[in-house]
C-alpha positions as CSV (number, residue, x, y, z in Angstrom):
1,X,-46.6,-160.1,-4.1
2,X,-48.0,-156.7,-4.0
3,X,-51.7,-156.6,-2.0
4,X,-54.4,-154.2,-2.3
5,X,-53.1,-152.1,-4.8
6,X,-55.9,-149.6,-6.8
7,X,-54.9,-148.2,-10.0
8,X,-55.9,-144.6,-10.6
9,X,-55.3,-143.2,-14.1
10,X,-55.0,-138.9,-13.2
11,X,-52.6,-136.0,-14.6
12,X,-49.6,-135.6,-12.7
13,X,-47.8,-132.6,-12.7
14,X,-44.3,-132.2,-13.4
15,X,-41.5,-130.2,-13.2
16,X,-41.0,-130.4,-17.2
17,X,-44.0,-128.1,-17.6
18,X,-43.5,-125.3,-14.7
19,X,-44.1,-122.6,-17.1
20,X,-47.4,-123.9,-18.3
21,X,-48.8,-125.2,-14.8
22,X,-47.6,-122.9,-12.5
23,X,-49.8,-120.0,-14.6
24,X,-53.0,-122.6,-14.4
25,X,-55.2,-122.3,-11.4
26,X,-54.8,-124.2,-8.2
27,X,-57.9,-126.5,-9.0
28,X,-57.5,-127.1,-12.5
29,X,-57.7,-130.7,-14.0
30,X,-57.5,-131.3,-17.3
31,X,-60.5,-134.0,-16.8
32,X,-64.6,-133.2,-17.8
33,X,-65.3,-135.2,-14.3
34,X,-64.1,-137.5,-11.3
35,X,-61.5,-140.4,-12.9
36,X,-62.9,-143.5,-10.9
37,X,-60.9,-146.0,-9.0
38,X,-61.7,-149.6,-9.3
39,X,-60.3,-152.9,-6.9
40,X,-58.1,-155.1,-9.1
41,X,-60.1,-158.8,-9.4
42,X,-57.2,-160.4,-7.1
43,X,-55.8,-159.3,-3.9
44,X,-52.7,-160.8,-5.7
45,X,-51.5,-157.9,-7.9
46,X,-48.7,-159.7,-9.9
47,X,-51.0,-162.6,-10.8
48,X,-51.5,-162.8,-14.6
49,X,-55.2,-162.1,-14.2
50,X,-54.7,-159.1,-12.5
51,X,-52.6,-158.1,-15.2
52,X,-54.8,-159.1,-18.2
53,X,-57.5,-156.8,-16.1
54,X,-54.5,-153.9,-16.0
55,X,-53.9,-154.4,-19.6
56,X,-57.7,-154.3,-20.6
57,X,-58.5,-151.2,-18.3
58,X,-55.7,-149.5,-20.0
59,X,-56.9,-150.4,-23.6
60,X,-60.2,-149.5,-22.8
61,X,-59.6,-146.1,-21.2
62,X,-57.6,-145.2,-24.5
63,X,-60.0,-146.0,-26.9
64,X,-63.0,-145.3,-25.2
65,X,-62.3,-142.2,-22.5
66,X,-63.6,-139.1,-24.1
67,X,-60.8,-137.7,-21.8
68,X,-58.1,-140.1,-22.4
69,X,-58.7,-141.2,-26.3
70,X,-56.1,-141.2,-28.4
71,X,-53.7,-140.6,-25.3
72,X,-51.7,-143.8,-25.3
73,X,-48.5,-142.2,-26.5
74,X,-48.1,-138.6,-25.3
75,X,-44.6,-136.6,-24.7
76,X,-42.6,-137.7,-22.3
77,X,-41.6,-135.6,-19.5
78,X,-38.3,-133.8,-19.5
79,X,-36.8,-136.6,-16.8
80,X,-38.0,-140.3,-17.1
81,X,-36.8,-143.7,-15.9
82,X,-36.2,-145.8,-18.6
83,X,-37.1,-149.3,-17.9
84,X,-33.9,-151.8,-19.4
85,X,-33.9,-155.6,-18.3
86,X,-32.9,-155.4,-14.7
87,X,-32.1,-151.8,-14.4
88,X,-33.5,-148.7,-14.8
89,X,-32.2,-145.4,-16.2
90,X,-33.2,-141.9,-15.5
91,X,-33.2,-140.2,-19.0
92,X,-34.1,-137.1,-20.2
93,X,-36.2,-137.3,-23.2
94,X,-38.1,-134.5,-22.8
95,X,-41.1,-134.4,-25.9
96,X,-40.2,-137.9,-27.2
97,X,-43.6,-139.3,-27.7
98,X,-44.2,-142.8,-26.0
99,X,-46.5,-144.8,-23.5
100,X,-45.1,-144.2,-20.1
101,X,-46.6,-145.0,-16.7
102,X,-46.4,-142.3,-13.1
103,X,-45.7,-143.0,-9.4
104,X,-46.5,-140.1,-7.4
105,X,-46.7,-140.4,-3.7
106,X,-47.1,-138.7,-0.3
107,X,-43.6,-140.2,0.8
108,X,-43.6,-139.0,4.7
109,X,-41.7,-136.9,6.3
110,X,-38.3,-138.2,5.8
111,X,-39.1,-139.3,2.3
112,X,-37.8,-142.3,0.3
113,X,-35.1,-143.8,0.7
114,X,-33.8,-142.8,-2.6
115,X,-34.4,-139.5,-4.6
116,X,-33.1,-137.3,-7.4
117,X,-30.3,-135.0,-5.8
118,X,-27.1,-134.2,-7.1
119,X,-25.4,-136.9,-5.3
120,X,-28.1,-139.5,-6.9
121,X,-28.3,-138.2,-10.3
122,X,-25.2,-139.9,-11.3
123,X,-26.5,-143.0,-10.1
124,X,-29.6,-143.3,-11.3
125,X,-27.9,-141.9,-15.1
126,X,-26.0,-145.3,-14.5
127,X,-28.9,-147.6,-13.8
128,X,-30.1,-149.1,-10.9
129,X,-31.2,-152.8,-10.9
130,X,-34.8,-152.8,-9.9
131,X,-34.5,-155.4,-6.7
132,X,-32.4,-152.6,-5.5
133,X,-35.5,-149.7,-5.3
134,X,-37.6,-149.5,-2.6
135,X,-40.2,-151.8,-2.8
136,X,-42.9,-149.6,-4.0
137,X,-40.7,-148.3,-7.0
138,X,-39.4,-152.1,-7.6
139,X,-43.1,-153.2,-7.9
140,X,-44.4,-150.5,-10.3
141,X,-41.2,-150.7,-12.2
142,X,-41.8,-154.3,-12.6
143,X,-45.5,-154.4,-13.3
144,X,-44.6,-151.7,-16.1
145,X,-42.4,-154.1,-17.5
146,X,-44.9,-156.4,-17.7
147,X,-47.5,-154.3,-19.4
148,X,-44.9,-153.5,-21.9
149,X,-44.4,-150.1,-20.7
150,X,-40.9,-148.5,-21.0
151,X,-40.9,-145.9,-19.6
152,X,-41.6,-144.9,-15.3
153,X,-42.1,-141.1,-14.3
154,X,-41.4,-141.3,-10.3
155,X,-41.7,-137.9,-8.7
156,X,-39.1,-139.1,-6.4
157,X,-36.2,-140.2,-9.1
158,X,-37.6,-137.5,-11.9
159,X,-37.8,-134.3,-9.9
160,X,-34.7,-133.0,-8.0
161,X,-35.6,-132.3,-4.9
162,X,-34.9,-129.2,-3.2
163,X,-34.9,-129.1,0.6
164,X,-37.4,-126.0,2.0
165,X,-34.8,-124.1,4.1
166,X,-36.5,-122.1,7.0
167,X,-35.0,-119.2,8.9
């Protein structure tokens, strides 16, 4: 059961687009004004009202957003996790258009316990079954699955990361 979680619908940036966002300014969102958060109806997240609130937010926000009409299915980023059964697959599909879903965090200072480096990469190409991601990712990965949404774009699994080196 997941607990208090607030959905946030925002931009993310990612590391498929460096060439257009790193020439954009520090402050820029592509938004006309603040994106508000809103407290799901249940403090249990998984229940199937919670979700039929999800799915409804989600519909509305596409067909009604000035910001987000028409948005539902945009290109994908250039590394995705695919969502499969029980697993889930990092792709790159970069400019397929579908419906995909973002987990970006503040992860700490040692970060999570799995991330896209070149030891991981082959293993998250394979698949990983869901049970077997940290919790966080398990539980958006699985509440994707039940909106119907494929694909997952998780900083941490879709971005390599590159440790700052200081001398």
């Amino acid at each position: 059961m997941m607990k208090g979680l607030r959905i946030r619908f925002e931009p993310v940036e990612s590391d498929c687009h460096v060439d257009q966002t790193s020439q954009l300014p520090r402050n820029y969102t592509p938004w006309s004004r603040p994106v508000p958060t809103r407290k799901l109806p249940s403090e249990d997240t998984s229940s199937d009202r919670a979700l039929q609130t999800l799915y409804n937010w989600i519909e509305t926000c596409v067909k009604h957003h000035g910001d987000c009409a028409g948005h539902k299915i945009t290109p994908l980023p250039k590394r995705i996790l695919e969502i499969e059964g029980t697993h889930v697959y990092l792709r790159e599909r970069a400019n397929t258009p579908a419906m995909y879903a973002c987990l970006s965090h503040c992860w700490g200072p040692t970060g999570p316990t799995i991330r896209l480096d070149k030891t991981s990469f082959g293993r998250l190409r394979d698949g990983i079954v869901i049970d077997q991601l940290p919790k966080t990712f398990a539980h958006a990965a699985q509440l994707c699955k039940r909106l119907g949404i494929r694909f997952i774009w998780i900083d941490a699994c879709c971005k390599f990361f590159c440790p700052v080196i200081i001398m």
